[in-house]
VEXVO-373888 format. One line per field, with one value per atom (N, C-alpha, C): residue in three letters; x, y, z; atom name; residue number from 0. Coordinates in steps of 0.001 Angstrom, whole numbers, plus 524288, in hexadecimal, padded with zeros to 5 digits. Layout:
! VEXVO-373888
r <- ala/...
xx <- X/...
yy <- Y/...
zz <- Z/...
a <- CA/...
k <- NUM/...
***
This chain:
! VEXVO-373888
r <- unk/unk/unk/unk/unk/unk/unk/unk/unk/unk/unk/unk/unk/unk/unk/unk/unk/unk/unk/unk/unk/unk/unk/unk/unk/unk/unk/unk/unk/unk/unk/unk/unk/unk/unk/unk/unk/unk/unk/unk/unk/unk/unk/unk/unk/unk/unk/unk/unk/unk/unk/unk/unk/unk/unk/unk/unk/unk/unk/unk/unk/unk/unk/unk/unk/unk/unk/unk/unk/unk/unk/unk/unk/unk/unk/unk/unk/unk/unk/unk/unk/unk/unk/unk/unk/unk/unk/unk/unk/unk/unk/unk/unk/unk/unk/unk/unk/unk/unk/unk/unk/unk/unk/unk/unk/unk/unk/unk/unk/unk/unk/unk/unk/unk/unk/unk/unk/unk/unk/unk/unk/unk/unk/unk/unk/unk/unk/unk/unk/unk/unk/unk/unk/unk/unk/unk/unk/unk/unk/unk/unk/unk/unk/unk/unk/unk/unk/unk/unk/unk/unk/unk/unk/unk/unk/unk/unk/unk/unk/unk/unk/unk/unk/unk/unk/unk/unk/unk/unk/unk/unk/unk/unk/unk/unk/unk/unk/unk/unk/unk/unk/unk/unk/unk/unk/unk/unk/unk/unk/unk/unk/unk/unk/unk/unk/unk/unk/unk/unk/unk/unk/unk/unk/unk/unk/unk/unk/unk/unk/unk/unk/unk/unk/unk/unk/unk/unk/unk/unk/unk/unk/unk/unk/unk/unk/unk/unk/unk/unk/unk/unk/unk/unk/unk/unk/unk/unk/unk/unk/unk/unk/unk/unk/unk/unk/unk/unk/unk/unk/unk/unk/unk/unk/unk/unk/unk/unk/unk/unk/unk/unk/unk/unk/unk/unk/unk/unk/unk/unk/unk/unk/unk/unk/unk/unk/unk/unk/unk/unk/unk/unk/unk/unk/unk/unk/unk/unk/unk/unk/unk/unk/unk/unk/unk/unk/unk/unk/unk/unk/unk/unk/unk/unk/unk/unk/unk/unk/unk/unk/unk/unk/unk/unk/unk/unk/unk/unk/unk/unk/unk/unk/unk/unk/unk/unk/unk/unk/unk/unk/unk/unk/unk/unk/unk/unk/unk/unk/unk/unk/unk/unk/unk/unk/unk/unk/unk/unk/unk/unk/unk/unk/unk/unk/unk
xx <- 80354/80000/80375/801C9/805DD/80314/80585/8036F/803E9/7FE7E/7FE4F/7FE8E/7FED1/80105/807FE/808E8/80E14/811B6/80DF9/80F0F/80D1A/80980/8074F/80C39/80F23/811FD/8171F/81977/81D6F/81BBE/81787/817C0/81840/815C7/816EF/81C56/81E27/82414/826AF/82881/82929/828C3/82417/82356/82620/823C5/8267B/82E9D/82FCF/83502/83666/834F0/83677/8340B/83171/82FEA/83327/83557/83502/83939/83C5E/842CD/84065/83E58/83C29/83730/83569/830C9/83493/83A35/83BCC/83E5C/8423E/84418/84056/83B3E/838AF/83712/837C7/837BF/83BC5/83FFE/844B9/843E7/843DE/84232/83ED8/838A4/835D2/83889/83AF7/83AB0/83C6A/84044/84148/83BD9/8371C/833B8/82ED1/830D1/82B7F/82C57/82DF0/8310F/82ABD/8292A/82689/820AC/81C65/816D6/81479/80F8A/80CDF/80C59/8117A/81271/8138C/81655/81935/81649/810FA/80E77/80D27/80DCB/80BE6/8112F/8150E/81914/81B2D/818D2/8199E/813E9/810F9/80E5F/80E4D/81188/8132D/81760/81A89/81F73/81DA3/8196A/818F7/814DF/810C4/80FD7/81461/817DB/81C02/81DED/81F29/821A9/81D53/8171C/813B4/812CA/813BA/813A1/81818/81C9E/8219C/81E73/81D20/81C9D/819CA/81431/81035/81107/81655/816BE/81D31/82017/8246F/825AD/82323/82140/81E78/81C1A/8176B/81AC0/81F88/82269/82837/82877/82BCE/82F8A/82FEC/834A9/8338D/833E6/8319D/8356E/83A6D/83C3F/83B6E/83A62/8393A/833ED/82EFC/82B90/82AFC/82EEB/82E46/83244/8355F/838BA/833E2/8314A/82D36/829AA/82829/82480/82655/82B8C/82DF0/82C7A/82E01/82EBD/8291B/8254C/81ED7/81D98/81F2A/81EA4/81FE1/82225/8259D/8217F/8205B/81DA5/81801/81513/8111A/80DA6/812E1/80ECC/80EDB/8121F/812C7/80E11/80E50/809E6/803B1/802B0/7FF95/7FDD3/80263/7FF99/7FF4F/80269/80141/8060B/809C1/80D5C/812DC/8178B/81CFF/81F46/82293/82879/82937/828B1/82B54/832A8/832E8/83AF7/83BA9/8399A/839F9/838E8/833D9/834E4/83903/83A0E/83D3C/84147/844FC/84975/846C0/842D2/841EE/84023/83C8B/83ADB/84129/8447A/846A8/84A59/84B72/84E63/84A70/844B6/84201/84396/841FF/8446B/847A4/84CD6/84FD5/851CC/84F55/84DC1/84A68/84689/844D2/847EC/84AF6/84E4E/8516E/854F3/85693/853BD/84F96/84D98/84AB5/84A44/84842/84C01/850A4/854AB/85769/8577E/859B0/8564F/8508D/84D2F/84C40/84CAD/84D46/852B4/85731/85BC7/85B96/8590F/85883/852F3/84E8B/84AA8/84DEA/851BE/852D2/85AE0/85B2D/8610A/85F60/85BA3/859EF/8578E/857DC/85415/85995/85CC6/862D7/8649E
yy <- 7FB54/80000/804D9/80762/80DB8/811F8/813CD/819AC/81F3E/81F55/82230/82751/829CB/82DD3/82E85/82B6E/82A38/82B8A/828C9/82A39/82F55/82F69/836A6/837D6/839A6/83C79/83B3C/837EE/83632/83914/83A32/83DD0/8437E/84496/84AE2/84AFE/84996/84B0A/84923/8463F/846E7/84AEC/84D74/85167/85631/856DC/85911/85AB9/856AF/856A8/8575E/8563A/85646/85C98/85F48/86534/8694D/86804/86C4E/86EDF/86D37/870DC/87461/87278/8761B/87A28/8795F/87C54/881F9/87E96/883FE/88663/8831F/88694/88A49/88717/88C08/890FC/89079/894E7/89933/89528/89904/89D35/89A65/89D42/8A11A/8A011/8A365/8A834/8A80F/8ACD7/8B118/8B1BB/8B791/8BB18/8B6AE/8B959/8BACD/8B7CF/8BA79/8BEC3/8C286/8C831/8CB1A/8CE65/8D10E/8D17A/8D59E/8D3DE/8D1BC/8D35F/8CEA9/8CD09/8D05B/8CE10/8C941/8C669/8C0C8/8BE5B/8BF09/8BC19/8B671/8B642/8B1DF/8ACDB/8ADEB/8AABC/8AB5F/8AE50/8AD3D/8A90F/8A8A4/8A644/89F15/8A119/89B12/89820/89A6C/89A5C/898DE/89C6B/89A83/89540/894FC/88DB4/88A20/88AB8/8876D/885D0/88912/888AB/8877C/8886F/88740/881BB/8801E/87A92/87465/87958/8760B/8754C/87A0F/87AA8/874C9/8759B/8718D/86B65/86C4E/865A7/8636C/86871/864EB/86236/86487/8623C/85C91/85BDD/8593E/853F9/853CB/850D1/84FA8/85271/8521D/855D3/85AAC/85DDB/86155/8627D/864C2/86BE9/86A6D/86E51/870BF/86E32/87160/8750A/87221/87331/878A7/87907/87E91/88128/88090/88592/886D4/88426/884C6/88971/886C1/889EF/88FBD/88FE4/895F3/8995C/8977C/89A13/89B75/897B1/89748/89C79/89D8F/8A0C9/8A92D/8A6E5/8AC6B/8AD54/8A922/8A959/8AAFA/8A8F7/8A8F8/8AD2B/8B29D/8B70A/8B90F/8B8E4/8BB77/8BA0F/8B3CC/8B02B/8B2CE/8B408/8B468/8BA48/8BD3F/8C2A6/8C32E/8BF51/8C09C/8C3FE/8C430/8C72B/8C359/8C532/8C448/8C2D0/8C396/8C2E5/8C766/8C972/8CEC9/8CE69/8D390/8D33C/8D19C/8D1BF/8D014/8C99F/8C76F/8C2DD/8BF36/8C0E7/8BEBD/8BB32/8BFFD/8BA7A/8B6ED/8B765/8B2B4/8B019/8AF81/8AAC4/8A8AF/8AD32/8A845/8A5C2/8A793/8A3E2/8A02E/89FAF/89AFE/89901/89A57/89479/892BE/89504/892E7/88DA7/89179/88D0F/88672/88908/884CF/881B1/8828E/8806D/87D1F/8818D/87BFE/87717/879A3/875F7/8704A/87218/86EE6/86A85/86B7E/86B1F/866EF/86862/864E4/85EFF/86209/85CE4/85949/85AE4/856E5/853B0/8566C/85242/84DE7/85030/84DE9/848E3/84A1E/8445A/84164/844C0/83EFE/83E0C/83E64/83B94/835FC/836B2/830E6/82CC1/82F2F/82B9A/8299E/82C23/829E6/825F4
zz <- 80000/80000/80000/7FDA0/7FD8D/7FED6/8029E/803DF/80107/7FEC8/7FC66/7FCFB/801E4/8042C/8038C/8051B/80448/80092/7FC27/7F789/7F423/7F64F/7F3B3/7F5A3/7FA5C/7FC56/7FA67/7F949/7F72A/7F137/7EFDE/7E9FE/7EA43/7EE21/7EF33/7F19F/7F365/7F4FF/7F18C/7EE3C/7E74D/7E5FE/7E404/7E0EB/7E5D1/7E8F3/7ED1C/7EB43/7EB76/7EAD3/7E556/7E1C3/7DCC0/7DBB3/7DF06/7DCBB/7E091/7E388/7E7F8/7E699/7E3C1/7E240/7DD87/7DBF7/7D734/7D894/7DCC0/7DDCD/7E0B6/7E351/7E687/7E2AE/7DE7D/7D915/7D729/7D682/7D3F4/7D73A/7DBD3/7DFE1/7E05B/7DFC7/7DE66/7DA81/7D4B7/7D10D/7D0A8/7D2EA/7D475/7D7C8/7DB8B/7DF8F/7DEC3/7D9B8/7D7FC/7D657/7D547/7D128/7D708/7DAA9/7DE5E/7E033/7E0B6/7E306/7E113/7E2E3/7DF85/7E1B0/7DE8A/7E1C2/7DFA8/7DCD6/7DA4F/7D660/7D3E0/7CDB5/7CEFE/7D34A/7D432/7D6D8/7D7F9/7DBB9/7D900/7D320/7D199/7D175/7D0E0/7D278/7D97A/7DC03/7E1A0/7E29B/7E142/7E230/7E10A/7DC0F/7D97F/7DD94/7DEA7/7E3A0/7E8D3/7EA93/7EF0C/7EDCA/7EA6A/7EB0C/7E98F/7E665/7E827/7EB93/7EE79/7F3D3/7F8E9/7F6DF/7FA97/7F98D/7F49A/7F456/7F6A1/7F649/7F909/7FF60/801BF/8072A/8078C/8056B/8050E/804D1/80200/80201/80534/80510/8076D/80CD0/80FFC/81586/81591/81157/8116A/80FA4/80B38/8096A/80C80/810F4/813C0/81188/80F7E/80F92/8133D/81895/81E0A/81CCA/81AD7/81AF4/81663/81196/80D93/80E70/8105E/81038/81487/81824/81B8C/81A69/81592/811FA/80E9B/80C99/80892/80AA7/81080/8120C/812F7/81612/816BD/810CE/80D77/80884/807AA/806F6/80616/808C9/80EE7/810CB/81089/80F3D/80A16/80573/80171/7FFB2/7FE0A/803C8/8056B/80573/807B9/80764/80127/7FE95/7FBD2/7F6BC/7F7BB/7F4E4/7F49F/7FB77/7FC1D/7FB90/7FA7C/7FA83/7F47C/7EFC5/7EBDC/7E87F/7EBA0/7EADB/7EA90/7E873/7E72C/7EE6A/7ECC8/7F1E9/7F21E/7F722/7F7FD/7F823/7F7F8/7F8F2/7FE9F/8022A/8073F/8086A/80420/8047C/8011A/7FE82/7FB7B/7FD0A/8000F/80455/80704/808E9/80D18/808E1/8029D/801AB/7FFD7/7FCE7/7FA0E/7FE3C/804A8/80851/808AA/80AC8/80A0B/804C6/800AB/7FBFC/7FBC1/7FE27/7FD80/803B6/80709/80A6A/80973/8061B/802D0/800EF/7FD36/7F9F7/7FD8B/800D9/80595/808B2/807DE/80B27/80845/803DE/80207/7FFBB/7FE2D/7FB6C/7FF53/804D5/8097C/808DA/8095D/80A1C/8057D/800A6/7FD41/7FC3A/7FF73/7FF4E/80362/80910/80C66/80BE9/808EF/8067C/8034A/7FF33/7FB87/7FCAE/800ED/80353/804E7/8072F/8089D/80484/80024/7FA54/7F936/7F874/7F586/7F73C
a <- N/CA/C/N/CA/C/N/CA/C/N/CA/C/N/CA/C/N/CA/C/N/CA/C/N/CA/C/N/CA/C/N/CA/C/N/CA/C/N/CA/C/N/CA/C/N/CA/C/N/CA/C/N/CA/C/N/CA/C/N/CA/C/N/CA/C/N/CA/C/N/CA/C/N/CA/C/N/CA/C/N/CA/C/N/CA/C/N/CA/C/N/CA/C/N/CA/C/N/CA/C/N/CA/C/N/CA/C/N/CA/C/N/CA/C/N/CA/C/N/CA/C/N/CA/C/N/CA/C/N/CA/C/N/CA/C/N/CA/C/N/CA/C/N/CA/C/N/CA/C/N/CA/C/N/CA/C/N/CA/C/N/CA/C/N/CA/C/N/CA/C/N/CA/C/N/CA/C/N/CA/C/N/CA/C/N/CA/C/N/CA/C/N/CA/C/N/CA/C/N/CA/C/N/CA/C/N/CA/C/N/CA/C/N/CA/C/N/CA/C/N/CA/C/N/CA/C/N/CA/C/N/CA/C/N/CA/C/N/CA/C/N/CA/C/N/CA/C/N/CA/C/N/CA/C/N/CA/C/N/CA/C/N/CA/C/N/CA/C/N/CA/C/N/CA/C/N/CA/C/N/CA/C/N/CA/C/N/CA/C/N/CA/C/N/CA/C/N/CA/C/N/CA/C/N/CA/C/N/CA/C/N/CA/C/N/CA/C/N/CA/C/N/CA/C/N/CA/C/N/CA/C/N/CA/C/N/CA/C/N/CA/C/N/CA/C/N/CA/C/N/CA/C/N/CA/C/N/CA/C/N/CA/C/N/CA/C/N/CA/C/N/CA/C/N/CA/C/N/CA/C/N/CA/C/N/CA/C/N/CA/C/N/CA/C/N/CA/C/N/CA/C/N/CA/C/N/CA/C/N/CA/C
k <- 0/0/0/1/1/1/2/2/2/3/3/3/4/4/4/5/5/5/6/6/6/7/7/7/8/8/8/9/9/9/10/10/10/11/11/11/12/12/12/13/13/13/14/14/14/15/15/15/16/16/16/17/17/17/18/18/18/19/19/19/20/20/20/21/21/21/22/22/22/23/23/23/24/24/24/25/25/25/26/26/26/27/27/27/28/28/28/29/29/29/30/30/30/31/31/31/32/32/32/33/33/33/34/34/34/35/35/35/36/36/36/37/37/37/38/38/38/39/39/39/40/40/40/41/41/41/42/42/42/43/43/43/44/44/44/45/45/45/46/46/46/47/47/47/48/48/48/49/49/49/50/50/50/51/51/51/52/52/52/53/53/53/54/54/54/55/55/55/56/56/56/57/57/57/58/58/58/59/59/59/60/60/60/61/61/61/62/62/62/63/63/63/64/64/64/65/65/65/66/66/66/67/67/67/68/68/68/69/69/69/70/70/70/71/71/71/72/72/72/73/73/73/74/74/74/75/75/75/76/76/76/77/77/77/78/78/78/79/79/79/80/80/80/81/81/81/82/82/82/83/83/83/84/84/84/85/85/85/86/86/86/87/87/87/88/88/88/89/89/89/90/90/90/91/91/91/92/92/92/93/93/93/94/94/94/95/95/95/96/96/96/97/97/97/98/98/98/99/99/99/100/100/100/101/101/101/102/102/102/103/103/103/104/104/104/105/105/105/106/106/106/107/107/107/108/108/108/109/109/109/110/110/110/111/111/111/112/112/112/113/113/113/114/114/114/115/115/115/116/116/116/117/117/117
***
């Protein structure tokens, strides 16, 4: 008999892992272009569900630390999402130290799941 929970979850943390370097690349890329008010609200908006989507699932798949770099950053995000508006110059340093916190963090925890596969 196979648990099919089990296995749902063994698919989302797959996809999980096979997207998450590229979801923060494309964040990278993005963050010169969020500066700004609401000419940029439509790619800050794209940015922060990215990163609201990392939050959403990496906890859930066991990346504990990715998922509360995710969230710091989400948080930066958040207002700016919600008012409709760009990255101010004041937020700016703190998101891109959160991504790049991200990046570490995420970067640790996928060496540290697949050391033990080898």
């Amino acid at each position: 008999m196979t648990n099919t929970f089990a296995d749902r979850l063994a698919r989302v943390r797959t996809r999980f892992v096979s997207s998450v370097e590229s979801k923060i690349e494309d964040t990278y890329a993005a963050l010169p272009n969020l500066l700004g008010g609401t000419t940029v609200a439509d790619a800050l908006a794209e940015t922060y569900r990215r990163i609201h989507g990392i939050c959403g699932v990496a906890e859930t798949v066991g990346f504990i630390e990715t998922g509360r770099a995710a969230r710091r950053l989400d948080i930066i995000l958040y207002a700016a999402h919600h008012a409709r508006r760009g990255l101010t110059a004041e937020e700016m340093m703190p998101a891109k130290n959160a991504l790049h916190a991200l990046r570490v963090a995420t970067r640790l925890e996928l060496q540290t799941t697949f050391a033990g596969w080898r």
